[in-house]
N, CA, C and O atoms as a Tinker XYZ file with bonds, in Angstrom:
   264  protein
     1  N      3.412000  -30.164000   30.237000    73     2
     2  CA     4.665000  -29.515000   30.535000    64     1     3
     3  C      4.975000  -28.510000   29.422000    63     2     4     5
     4  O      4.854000  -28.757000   28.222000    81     3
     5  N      5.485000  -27.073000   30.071000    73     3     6
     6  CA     5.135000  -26.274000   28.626000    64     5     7
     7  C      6.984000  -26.203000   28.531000    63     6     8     9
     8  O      7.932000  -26.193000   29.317000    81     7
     9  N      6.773000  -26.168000   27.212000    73     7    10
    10  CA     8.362000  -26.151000   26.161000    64     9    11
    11  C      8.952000  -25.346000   26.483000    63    10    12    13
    12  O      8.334000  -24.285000   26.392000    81    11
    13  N     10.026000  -25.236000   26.894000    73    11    14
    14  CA    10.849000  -23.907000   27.420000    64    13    15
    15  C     11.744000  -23.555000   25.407000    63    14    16    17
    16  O     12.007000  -24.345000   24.501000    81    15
    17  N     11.906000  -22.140000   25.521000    73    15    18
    18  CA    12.809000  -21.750000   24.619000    64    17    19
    19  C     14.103000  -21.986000   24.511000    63    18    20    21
    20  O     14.825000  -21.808000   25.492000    81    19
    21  N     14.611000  -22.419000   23.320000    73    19    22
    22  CA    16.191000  -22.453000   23.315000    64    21    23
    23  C     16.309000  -21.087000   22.680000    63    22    24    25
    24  O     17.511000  -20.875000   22.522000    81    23
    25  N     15.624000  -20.117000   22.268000    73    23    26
    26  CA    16.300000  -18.930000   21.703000    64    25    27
    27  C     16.801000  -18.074000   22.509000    63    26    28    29
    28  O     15.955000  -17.907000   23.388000    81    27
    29  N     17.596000  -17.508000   22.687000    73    27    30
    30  CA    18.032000  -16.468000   23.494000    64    29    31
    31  C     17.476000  -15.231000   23.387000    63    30    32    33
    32  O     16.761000  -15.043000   22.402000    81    31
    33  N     17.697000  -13.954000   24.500000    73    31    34
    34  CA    16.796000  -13.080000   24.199000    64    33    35
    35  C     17.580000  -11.992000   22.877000    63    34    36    37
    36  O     17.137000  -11.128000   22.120000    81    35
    37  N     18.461000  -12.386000   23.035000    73    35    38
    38  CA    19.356000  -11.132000   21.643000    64    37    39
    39  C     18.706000  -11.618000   20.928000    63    38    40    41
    40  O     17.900000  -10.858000   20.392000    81    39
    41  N     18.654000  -13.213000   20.472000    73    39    42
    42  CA    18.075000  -13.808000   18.767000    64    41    43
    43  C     16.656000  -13.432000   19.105000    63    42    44    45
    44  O     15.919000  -13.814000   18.196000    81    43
    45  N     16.130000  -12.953000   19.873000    73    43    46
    46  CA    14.271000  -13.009000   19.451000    64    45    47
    47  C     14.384000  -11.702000   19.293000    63    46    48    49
    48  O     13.880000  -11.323000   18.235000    81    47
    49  N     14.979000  -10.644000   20.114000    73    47    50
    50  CA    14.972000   -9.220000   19.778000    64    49    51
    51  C     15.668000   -8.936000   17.844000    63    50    52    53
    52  O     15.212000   -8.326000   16.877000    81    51
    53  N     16.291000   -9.339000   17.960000    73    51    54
    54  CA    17.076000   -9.235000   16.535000    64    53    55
    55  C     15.905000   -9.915000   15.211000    63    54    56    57
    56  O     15.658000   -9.310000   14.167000    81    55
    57  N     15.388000  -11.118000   15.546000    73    55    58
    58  CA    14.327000  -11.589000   14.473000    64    57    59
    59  C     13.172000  -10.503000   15.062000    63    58    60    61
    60  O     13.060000   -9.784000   14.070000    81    59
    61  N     12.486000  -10.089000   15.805000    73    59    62
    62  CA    11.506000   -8.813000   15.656000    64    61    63
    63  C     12.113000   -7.366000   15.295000    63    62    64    65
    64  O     11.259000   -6.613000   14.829000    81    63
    65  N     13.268000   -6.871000   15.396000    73    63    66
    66  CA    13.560000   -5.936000   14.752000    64    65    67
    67  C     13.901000   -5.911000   13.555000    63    66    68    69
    68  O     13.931000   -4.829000   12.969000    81    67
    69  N     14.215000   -7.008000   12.951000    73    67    70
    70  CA    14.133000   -7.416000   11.366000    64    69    71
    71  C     13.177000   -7.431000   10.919000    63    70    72    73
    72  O     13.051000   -7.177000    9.721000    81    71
    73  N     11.812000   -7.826000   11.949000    73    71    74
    74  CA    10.307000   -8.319000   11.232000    64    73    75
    75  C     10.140000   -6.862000   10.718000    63    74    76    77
    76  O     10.237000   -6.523000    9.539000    81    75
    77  N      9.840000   -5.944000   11.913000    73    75    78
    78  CA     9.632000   -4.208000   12.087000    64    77    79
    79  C     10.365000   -3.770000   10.350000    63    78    80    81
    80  O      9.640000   -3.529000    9.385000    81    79
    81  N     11.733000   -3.754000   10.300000    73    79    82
    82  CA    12.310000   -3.405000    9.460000    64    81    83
    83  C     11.655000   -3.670000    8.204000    63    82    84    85
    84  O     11.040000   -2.803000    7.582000    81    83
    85  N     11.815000   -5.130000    7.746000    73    83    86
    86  CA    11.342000   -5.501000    6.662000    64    85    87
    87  C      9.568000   -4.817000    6.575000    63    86    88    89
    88  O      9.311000   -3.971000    5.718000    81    87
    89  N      8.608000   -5.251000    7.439000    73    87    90
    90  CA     6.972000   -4.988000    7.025000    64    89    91
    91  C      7.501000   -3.295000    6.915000    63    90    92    93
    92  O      7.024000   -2.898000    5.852000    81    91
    93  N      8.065000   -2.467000    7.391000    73    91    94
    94  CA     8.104000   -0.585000    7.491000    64    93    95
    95  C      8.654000   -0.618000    5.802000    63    94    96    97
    96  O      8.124000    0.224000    5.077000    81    95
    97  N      9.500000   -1.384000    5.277000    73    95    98
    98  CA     9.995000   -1.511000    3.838000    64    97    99
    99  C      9.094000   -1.696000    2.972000    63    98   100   101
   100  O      8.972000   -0.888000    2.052000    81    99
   101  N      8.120000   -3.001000    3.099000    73    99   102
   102  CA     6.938000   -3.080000    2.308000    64   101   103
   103  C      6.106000   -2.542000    2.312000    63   102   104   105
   104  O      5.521000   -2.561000    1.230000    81   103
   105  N      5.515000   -1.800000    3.302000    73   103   106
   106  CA     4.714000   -0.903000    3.630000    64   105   107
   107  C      4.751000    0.555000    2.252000    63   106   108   109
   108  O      4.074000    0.853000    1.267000    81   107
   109  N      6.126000    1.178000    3.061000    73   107   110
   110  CA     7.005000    2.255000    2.035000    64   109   111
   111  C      6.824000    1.007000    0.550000    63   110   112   113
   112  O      7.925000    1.472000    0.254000    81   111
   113  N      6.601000    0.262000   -0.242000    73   111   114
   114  CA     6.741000   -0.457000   -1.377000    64   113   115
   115  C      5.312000   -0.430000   -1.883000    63   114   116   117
   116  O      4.839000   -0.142000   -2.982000    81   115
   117  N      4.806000   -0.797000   -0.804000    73   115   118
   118  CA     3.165000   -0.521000   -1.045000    64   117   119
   119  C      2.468000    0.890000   -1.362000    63   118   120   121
   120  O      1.538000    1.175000   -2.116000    81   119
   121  N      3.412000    1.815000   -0.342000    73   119   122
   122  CA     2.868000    3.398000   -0.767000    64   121   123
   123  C      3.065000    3.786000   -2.562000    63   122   124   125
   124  O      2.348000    4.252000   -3.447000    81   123
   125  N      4.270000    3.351000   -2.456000    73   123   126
   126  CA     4.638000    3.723000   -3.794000    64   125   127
   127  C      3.934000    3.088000   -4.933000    63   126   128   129
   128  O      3.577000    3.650000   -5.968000    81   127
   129  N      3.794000    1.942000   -4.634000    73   127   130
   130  CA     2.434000    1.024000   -5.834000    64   129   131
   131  C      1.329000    2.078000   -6.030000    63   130   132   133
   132  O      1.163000    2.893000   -6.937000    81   131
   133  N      0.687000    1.848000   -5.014000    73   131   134
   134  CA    -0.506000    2.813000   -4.087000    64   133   135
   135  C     -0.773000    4.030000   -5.185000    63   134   136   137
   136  O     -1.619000    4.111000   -6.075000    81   135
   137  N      0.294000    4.958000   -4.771000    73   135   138
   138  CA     0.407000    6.303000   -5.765000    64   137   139
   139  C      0.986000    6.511000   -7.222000    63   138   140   141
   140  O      1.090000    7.595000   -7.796000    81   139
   141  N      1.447000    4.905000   -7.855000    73   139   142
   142  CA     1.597000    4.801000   -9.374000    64   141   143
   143  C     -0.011000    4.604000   -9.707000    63   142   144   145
   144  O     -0.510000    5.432000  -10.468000    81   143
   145  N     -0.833000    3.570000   -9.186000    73   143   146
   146  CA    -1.862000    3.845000   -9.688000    64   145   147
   147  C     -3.162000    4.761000   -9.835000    63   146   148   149
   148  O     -4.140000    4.921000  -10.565000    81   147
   149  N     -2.513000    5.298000   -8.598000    73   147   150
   150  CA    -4.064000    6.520000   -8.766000    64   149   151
   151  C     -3.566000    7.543000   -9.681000    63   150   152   153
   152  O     -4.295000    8.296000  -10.327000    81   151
   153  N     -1.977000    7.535000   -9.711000    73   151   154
   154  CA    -1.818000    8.647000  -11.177000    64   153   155
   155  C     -2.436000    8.216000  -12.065000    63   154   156   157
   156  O     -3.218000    8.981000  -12.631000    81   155
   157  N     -2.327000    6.957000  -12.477000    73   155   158
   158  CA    -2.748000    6.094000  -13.845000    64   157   159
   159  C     -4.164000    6.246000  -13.738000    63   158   160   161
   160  O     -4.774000    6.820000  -14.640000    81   159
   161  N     -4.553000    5.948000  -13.078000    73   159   162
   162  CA    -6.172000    6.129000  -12.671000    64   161   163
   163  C     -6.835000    7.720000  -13.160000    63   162   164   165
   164  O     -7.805000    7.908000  -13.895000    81   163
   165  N     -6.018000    8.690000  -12.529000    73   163   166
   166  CA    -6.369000    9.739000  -12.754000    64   165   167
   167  C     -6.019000   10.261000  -14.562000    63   166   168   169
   168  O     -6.811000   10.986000  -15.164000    81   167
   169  N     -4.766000    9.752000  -15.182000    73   167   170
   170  CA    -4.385000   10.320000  -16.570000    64   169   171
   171  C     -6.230000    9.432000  -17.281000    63   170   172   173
   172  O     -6.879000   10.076000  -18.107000    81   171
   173  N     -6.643000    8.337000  -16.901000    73   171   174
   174  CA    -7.516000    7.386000  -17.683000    64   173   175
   175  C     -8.726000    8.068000  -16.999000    63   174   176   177
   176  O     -9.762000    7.595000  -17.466000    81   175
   177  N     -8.963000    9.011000  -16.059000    73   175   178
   178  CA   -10.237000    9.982000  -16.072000    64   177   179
   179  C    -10.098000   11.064000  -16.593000    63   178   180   181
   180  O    -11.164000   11.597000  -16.898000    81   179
   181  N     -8.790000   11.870000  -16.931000    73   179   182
   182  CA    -9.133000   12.790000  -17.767000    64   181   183
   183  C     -8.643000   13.003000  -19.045000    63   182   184   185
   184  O     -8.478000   14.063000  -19.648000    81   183
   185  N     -8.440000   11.901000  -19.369000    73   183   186
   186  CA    -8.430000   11.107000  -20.796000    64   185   187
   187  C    -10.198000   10.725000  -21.723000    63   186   188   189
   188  O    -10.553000   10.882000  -22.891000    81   187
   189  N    -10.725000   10.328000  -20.806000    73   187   190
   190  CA   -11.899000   10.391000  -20.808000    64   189   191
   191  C    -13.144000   11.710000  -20.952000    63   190   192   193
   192  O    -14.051000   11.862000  -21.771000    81   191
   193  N    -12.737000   12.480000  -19.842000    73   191   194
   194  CA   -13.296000   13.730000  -19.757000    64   193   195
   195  C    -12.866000   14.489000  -21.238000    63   194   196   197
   196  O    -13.661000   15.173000  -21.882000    81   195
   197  N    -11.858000   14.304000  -21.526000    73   195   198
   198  CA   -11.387000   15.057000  -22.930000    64   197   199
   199  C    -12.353000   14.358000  -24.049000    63   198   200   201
   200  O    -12.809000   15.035000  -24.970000    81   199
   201  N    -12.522000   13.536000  -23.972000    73   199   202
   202  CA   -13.632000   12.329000  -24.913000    64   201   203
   203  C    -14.888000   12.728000  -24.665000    63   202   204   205
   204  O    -15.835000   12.316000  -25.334000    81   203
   205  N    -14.999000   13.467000  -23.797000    73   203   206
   206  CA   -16.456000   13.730000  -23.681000    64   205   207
   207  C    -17.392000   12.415000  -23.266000    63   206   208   209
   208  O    -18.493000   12.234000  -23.786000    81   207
   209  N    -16.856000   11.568000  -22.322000    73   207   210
   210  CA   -17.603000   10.840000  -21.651000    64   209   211
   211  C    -17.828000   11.202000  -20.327000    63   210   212   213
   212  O    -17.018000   11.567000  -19.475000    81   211
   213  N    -19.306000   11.020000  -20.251000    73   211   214
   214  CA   -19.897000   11.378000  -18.981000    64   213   215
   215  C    -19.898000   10.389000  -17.902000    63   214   216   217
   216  O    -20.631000    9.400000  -17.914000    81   215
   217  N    -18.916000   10.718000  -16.798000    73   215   218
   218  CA   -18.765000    9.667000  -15.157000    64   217   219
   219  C    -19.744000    9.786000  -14.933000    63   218   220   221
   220  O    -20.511000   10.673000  -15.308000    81   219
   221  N    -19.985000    8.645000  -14.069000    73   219   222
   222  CA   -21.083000    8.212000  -13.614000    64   221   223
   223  C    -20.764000    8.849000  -11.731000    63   222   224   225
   224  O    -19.705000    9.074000  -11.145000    81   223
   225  N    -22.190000    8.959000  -11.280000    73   223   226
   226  CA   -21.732000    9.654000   -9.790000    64   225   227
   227  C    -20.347000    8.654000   -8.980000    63   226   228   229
   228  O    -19.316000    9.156000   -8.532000    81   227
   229  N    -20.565000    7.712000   -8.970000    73   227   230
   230  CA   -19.803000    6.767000   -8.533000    64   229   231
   231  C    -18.106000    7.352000   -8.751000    63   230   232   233
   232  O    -17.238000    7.532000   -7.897000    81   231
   233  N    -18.067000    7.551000  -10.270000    73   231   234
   234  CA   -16.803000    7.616000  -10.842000    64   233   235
   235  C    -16.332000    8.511000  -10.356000    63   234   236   237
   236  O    -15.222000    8.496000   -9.823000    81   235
   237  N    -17.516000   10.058000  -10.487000    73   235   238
   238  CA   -17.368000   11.474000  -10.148000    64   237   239
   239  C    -16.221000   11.375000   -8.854000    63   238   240   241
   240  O    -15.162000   12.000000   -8.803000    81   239
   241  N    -16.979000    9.987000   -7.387000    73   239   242
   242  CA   -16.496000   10.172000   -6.340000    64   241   243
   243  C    -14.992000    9.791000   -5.903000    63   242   244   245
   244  O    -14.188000   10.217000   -5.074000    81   243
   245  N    -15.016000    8.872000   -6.782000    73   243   246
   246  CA   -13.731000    7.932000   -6.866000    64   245   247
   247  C    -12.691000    9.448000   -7.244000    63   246   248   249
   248  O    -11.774000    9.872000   -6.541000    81   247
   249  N    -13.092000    9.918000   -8.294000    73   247   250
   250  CA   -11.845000   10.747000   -8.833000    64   249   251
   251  C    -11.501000   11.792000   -7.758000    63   250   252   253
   252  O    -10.322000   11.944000   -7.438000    81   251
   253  N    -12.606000   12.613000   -7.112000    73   251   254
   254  CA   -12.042000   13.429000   -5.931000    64   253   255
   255  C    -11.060000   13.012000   -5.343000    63   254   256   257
   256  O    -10.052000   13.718000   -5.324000    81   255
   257  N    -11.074000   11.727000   -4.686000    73   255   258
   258  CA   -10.887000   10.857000   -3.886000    64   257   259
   259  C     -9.282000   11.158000   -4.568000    63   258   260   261
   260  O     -8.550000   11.637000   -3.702000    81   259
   261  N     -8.961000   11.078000   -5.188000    73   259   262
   262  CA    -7.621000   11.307000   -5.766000    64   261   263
   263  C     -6.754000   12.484000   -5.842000    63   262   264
   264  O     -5.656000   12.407000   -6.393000    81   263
């Protein structure tokens, strides 16, 4: 016998438009992480390049990439 719902349809619409809300927030929280580190990433490759250390192809690709 399958379980019928006691939620109503306002409370299930209202907890998925909260879900939407909140993950579109972390998302936007994540971008912003996202693009603190590839700055950081990028000041610590040409921090380097000023040092006269030679990237490796790998590194070369990563940094475009930025």
């Amino acid at each position: 016998m399958a379980r019928q719902s006691k939620v109503s349809k306002e409370e299930q619409i209202g907890y998925h438009k909260g879900s939407i809300e909140t993950l579109i927030n972390e998302r936007k929280e994540l971008y912003r992480l996202i693009t603190i580190v590839d700055q950081l990433i990028k000041l610590h490759f040409d921090a380097l390049q000023k040092l006269g250390v030679k990237l490796t192809k790998e590194e070369e690709k990563l940094e475009k990439k930025l």
